[in-house]
N, C-alpha and C positions, 0 to 999 in steps of 0.2 A: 413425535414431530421434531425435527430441529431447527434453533432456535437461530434466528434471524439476529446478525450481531451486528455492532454498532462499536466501531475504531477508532478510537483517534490515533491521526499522523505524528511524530514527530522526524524534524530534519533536525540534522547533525553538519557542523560545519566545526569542526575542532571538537571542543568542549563546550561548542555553545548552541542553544537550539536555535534556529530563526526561523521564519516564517516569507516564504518566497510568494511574489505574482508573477505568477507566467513564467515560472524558472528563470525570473531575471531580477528580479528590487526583491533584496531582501530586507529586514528587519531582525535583530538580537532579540531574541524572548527571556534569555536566561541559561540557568545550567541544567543540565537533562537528569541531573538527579531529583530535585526540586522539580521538575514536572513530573517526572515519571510518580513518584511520588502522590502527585496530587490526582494523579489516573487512577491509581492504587487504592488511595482512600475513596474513593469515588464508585469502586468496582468494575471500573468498566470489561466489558468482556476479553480484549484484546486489545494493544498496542504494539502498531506499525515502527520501527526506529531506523530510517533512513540515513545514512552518511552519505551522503550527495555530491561529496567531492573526493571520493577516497578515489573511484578511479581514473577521473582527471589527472590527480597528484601522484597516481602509481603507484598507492601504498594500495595496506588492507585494513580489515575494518576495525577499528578503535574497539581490542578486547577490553581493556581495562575499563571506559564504560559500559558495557556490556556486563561485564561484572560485578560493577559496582550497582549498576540497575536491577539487574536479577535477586543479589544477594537483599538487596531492602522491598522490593516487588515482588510480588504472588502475583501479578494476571499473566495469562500470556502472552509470547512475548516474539513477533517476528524482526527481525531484524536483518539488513540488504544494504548494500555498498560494500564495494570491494572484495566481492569473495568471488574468486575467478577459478579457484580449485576444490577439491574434493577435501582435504586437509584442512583449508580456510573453513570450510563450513562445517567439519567437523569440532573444530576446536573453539566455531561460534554459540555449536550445541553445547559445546562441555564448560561454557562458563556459562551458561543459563537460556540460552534461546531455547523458543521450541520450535519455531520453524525459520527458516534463512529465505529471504527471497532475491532475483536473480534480475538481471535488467541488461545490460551492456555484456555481461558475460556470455550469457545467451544466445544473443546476436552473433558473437564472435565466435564461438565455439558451442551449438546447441548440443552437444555430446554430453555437454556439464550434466544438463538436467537429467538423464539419462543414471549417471553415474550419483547421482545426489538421491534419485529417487531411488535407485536399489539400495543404497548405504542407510538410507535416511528413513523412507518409505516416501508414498506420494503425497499422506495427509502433512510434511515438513518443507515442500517445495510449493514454493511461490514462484512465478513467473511475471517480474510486474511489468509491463508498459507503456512508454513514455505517448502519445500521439500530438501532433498537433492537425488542426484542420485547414486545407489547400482552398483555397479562391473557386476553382470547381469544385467544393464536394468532399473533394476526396479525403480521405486521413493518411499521414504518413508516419510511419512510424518513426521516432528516433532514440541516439542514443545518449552516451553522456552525458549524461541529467539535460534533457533535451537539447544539448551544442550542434552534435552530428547528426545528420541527416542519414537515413538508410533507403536498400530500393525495396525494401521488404512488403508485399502488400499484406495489408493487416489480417485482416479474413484467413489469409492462408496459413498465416503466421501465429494466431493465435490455435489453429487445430493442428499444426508443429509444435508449439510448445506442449500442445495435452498429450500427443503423440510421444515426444520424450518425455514424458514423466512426471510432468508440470500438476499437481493438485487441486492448485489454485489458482485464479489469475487476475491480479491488481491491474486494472484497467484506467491510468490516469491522464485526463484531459489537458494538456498542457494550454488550452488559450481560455478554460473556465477557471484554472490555480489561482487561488487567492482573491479570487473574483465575488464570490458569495453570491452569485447570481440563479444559480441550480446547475447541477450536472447536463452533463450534453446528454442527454435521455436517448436519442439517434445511436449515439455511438456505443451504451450500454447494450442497447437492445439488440446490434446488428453481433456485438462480442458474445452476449450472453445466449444466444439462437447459434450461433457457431460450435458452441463448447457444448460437453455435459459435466464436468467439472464445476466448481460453483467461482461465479466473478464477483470483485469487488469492485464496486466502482466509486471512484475517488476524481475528486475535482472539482469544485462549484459549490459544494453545498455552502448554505446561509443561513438554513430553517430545518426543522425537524419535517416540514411540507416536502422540502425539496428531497430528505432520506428518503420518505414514503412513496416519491414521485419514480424514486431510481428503484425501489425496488416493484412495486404494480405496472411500472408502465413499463420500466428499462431492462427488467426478471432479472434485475441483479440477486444475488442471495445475501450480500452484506455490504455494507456501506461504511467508509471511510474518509474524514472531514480533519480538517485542522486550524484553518482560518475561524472557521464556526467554533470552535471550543474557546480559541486562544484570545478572540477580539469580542465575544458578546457574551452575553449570560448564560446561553442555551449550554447545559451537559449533556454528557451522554446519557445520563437518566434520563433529561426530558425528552430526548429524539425517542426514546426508546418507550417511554409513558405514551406518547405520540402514536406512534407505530400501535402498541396493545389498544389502545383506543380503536385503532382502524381495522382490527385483524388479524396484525403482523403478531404472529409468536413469537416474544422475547424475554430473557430473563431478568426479571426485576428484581431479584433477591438472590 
């Protein structure tokens, strides 16, 4: 059976990590060596390392932490922002990631994934997206760490990225971020019924309750938090002691 995992996020804004609401009020956490670090001693299954403004500012993604993280970290290890080519992602593998994931590239040229996942395979491509939710209902999808608005209806959108190539799919709630209030469970469940790939769903968590909740109610396969790790006691062990309690298959050791 495999094993239901439990993420933590970190964002990248330079060399420093911070911690966003709503893609908008940030806060400085520190340097991503010293967190990664302390994910590492911790065990956790996997960490997310988001650059959030690489492709704003047009660059690509900051190798040298990437490098610097891998070389002192054993977990694995996705990493996303700024990799708009087939060569970016390749040279984000060879200083240590295992998987690259994809957001605003995507969007602009879905052919990426396509070309990532025969080089790479499909279990190393993430597809992640941004959503915020509309006055009616609706979700829209956007880009540039949620700035731009796109006309992409999501539904369609999410069985186009698994169609090229897409592995996985980071599914994050832009008006739950940093909220700590629980996942939009609505929007896990309509994403995770769409795919057969497995989703992560990210955004809102507060409580190891609210993990549990995205994955029985939402049929996400894995869940991703970062406010939850950074601002209150709760690890990733206990969402995860949490989870075995209920059910959930996870690795404890």
């Amino acid at each position: 059976m495999l094993k239901t995992r439990v993420m933590p996020v970190v964002l990248l804004t330079g060399y420093n990590v911070v911690k966003s609401q709503k893609f908008s009020t940030f806060r400085t956490l520190g340097n991503p060596i010293t967190v990664s670090r302390i994910y590492d001693a911790r065990g956790v299954d996997e960490m997310i390392l988001l650059d959030i403004r690489a492709t704003s500012e047009g660059r690509g993604p900051r190798l040298d932490i990437i490098s610097d993280i891998a070389g002192e970290c054993f977990m694995p290890l996705t990493v996303g922002g700024g990799i708009h080519r087939l060569d970016q992602a390749l040279e984000v593998i060879r200083k240590g990631a295992d998987k690259v994931a994809v957001n605003t590239a995507a969007i602009e040229r879905p052919e990426l994934l396509k070309e990532l996942s025969q080089e790479l395979g499909v279990q190393a491509v993430v597809a992640s997206i941004d959503v915020r939710k509309e006055s009616d209902g609706c979700y829209l999808v956007m880009s540039h760490s949620g700035k731009k608005e796109t006309t992409l209806v999501l539904l369609d959108w999410v069985k186009k990225l698994e169609q090229m190539g897409a592995g996985e799919i980071l599914i994050n709630s832009i008006d739950r971020d940093g909220e700590m209030k629980g996942y939009d469970l609505e929007l896990i469940k309509m994403v995770s019924e769409a795919v057969s790939v497995p989703v992560i769903a990210c955004g809102g968590a507060g409580s190891p309750q609210d993990c549990l909740l995205a994955l029985q109610e939402g049929g996400a396969n894995a869940v991703a938090a970062a406010s939850m790790f950074h601002f209150t006691g709760t690890t990733p062990l206990m969402v995860k002691e949490h989870l075995s309690r209920n059910g959930i298959a996870v690795r404890l050791a």
